[in-house]
C-alpha positions as CSV (number, residue, x, y, z in Angstrom):
1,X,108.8,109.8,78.9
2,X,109.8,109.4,82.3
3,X,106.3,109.6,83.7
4,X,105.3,106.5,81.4
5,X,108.1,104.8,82.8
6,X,107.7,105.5,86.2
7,X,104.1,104.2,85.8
8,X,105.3,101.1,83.9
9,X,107.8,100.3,86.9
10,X,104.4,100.8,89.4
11,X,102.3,98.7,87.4
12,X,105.4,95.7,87.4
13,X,105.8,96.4,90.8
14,X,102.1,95.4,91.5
15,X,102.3,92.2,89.2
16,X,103.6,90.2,91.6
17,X,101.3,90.9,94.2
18,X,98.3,90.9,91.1
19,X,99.6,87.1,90.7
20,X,100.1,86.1,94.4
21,X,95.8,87.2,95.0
22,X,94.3,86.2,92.1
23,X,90.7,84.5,93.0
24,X,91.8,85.4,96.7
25,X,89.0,87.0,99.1
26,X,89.8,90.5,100.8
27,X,87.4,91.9,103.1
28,X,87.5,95.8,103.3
29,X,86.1,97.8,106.1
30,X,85.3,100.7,105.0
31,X,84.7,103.4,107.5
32,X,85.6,107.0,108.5
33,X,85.1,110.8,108.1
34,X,86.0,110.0,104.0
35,X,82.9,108.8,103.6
36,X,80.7,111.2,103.7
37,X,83.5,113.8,102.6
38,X,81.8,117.1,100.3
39,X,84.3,116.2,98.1
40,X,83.4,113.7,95.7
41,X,87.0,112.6,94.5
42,X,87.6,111.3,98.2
43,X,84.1,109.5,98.7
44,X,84.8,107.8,95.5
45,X,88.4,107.1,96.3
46,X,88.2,104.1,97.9
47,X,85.2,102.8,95.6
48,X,87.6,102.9,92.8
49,X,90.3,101.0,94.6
50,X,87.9,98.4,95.3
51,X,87.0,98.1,91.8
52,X,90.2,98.0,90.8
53,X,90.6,95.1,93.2
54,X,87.2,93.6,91.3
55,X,89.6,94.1,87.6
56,X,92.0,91.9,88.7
57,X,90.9,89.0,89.6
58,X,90.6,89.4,93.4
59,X,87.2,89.1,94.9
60,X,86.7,91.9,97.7
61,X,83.6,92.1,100.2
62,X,83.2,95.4,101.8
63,X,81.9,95.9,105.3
64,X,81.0,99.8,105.7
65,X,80.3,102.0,108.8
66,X,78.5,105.1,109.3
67,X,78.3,106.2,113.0
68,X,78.9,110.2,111.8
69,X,75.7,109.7,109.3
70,X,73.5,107.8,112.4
71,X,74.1,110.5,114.8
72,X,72.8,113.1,112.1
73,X,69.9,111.2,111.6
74,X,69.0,110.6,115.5
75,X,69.5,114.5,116.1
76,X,66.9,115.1,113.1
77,X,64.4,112.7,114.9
78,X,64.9,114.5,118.0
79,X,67.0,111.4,119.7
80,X,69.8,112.0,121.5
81,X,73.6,110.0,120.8
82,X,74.7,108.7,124.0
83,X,77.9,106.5,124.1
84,X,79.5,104.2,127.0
85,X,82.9,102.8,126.7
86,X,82.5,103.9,123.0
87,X,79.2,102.2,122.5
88,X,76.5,103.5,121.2
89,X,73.5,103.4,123.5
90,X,70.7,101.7,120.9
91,X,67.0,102.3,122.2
92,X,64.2,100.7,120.1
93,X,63.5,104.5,118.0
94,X,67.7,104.3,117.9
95,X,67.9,100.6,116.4
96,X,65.4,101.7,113.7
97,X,67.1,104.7,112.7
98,X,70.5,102.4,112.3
99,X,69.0,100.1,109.8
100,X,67.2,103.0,107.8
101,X,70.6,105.1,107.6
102,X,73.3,102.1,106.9
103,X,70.9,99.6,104.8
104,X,68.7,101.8,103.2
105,X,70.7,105.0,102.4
106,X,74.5,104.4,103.3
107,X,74.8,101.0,101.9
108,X,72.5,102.2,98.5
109,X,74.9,104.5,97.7
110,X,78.4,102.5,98.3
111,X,76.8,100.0,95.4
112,X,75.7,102.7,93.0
113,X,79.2,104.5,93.0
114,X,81.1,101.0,92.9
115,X,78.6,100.5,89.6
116,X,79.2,103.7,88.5
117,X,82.9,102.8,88.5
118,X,82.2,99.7,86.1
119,X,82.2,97.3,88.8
120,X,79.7,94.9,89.7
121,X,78.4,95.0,93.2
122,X,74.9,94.3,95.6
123,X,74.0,95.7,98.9
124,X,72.8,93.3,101.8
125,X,71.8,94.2,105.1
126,X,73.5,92.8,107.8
127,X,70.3,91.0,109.2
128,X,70.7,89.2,106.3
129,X,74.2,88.0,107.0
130,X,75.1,88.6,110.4
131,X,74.0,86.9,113.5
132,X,74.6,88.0,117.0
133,X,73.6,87.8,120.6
134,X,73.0,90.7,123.0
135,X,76.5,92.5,123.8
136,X,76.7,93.4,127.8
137,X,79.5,95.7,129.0
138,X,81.6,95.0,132.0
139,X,80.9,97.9,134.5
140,X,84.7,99.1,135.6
141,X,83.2,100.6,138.6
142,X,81.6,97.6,139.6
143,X,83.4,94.4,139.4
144,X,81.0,91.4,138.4
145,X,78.4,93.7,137.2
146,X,76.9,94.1,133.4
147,X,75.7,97.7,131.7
148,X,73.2,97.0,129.6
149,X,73.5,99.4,126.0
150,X,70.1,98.3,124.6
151,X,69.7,97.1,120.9
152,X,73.8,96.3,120.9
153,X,74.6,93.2,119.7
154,X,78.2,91.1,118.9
155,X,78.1,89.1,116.1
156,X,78.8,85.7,116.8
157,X,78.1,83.8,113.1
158,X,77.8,84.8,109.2
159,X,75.5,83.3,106.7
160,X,77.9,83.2,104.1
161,X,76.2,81.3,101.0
162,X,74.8,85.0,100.1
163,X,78.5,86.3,99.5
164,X,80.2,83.3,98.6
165,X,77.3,83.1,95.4
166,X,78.2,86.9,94.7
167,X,81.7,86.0,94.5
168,X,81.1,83.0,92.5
169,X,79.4,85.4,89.9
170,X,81.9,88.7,90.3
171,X,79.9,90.6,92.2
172,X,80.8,92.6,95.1
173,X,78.8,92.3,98.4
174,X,78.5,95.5,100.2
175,X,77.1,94.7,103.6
176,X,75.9,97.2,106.5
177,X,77.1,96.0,110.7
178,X,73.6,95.2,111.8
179,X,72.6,91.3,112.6
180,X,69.5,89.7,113.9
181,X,69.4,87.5,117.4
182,X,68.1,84.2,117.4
183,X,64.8,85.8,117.9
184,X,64.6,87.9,115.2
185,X,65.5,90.8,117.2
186,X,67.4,93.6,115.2
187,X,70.5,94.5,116.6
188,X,73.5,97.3,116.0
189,X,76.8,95.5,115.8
190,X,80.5,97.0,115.8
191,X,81.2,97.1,112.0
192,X,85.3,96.1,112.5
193,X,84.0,93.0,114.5
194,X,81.5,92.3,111.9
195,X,83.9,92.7,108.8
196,X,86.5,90.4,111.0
197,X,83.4,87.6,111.1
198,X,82.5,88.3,107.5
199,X,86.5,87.4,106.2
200,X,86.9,84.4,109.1
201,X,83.5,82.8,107.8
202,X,84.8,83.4,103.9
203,X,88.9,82.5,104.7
204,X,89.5,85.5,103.2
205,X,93.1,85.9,102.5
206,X,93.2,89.5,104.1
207,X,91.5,92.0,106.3
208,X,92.2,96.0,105.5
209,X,90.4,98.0,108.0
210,X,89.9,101.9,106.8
211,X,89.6,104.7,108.5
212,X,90.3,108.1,109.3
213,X,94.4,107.7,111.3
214,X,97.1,106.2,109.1
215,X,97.5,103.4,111.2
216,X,98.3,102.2,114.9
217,X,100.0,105.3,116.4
218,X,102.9,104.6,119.3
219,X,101.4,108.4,119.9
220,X,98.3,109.1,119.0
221,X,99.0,113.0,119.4
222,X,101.7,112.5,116.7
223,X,100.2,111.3,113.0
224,X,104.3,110.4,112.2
225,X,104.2,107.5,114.8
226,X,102.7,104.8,113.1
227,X,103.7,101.2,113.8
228,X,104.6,99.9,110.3
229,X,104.8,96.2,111.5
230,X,103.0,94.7,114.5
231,X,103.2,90.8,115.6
232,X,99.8,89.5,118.1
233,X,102.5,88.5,120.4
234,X,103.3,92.7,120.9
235,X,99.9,93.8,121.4
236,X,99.2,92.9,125.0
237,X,101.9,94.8,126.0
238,X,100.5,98.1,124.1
239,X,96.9,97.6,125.9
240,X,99.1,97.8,129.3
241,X,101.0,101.0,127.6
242,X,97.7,102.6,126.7
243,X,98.8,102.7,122.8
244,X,96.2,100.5,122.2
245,X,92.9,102.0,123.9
246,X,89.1,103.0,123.5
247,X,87.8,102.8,119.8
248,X,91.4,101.0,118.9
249,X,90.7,97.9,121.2
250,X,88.1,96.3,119.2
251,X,89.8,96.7,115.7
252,X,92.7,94.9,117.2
253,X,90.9,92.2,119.2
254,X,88.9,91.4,115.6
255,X,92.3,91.3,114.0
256,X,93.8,88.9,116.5
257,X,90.4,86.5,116.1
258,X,91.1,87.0,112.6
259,X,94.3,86.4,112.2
260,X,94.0,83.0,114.7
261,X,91.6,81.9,112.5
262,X,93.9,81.8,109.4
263,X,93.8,85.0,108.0
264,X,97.0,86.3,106.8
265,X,97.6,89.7,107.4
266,X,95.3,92.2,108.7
267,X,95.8,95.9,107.9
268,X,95.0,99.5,109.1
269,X,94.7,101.6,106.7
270,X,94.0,105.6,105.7
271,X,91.2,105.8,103.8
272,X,91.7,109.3,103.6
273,X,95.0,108.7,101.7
274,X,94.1,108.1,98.0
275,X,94.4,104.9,97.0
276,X,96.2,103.7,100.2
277,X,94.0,100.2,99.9
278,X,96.2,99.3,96.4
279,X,99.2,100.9,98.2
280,X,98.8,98.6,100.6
281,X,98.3,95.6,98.9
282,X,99.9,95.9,95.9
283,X,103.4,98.1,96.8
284,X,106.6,96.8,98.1
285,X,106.7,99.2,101.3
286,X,102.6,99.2,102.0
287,X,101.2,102.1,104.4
288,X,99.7,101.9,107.8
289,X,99.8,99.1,110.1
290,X,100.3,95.5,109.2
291,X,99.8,93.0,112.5
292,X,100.7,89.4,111.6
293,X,100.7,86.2,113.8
């Protein structure tokens, strides 16, 4: 008996919360070592949360990764995964084997375990939705200078009739990070940038980026030291500190652009942690990291 009532006083907890997001847009990145788990509770974790999200009344549009898949597939094609400042170096064999693996098997699969859930859902890929122009890194050795990563691109608009008719009909857009240039030009794009585009060009209400850290870590040797509650005015100072570095910088730079842009929360989340998207959303206390304006 106390079990039912313990589960009574979670699901009144969540009403609240349920009421507040009704018809509301969430965009979910969803990214990390969880998704391609061998277990196939924890790959299907997070599809059930967004399901759950579908049930509702909320409308959620996914954003996936899958850099650990893409470097699997390079090495079985004989290319080799280079990276600069985090980037990954995108020949023309390399920008091919990007759209095969996220549009045609990674994003595939996300749709058919959200419909094996009993949601709704449709895959997209990102050419479809995202535009971008060709991303050129500052050289640090060389002030002034540019590196040029090949077939990287930063997205820069979203075609968002696609989504907003999915929405419209229930249905959950699952969309892979790769976007065309304005001349047709197929480009690999940071997914956490792209899913910050997707919910600035929808107003979505909030951004929860997954992945495989339970948040924004004051440490990052020590899993116990995430920051709970983060304002945009505080995050300059952590880029000076070095809390805030490498694959970190552009998940927080797309939060800040999302958040300016009337967003109103954005969240890091554990995807590893079962259902730490409906923790976060729908509990009192939340997990991860929260950064607010």
């Amino acid at each position: 008996m106390q079990d039912l009532i313990a589960k009574a006083a979670t699901l009144l907890e969540a009403l609240p919360y349920i009421q507040k997001f009704r018809s509301q847009t969430f965009v979910v990145k969803y990214g990390g070592s969880f998704m391609d788990s061998p277990d196939a509770a924890v790959r299907n974790g997070v599809a059930r949360d967004v399901v759950f999200l579908e049930a509702v009344g909320i409308n959620p549009v996914v954003v996936h990764g899958g850099g650990k898949a893409i470097t699997r597939a390079m090495e079985a094609a004989g290319l080799i995964a280079t990276f600069i400042q985090g980037q990954r170096v995108t020949d023309a064999a390399t920008v091919d084997v990007v759209e095969s693996v996220l549009s045609r098997e990674i994003n595939p699969e996300i749709v058919k375990t959200l419909e094996s859930l009993g949601g709704k859902a449709r895959g997209f890929s990102g050419a479809d939705i995202f535009k971008c122009h060709k991303l050129l890194l500052a050289d640090k050795d060389k002030p002034g200078a540019k590196i040029d990563i090949g077939f990287v691109g930063e997205v820069m608009a979203v075609n968002v009739d696609p989504l907003r008719n999915c929405i419209l009909h229930n249905i959950t857009p699952v969309v892979s990070p790769t976007a065309l240039d304005t001349n047709g030009h197929l480009y690999n794009c940071n997914a956490d940038v792209a899913a910050a585009h997707a919910a600035i060009g929808l107003k979505a209400k909030r951004l929860v980026f997954m992945s495989d850290v339970p948040g924004l870590l004051r440490d990052p040797k020590n899993p116990e030291s995430v920051i709970p509650h983060l304002r945009i005015s505080e995050i300059d100072e952590l880029k000076r500190a070095g809390i805030i570095d490498k694959g970190m910088i552009p998940k927080v730079d797309s939060a800040v652009a999302a958040l300016k842009a009337g967003v109103e929360k954005v969240s890091f989340v554990d995807g590893r942690v079962p259902h730490s998207v409906l923790m976060e959303i729908f509990t009192d206390k939340g997990n991860g990291t929260e950064i607010v304006l």
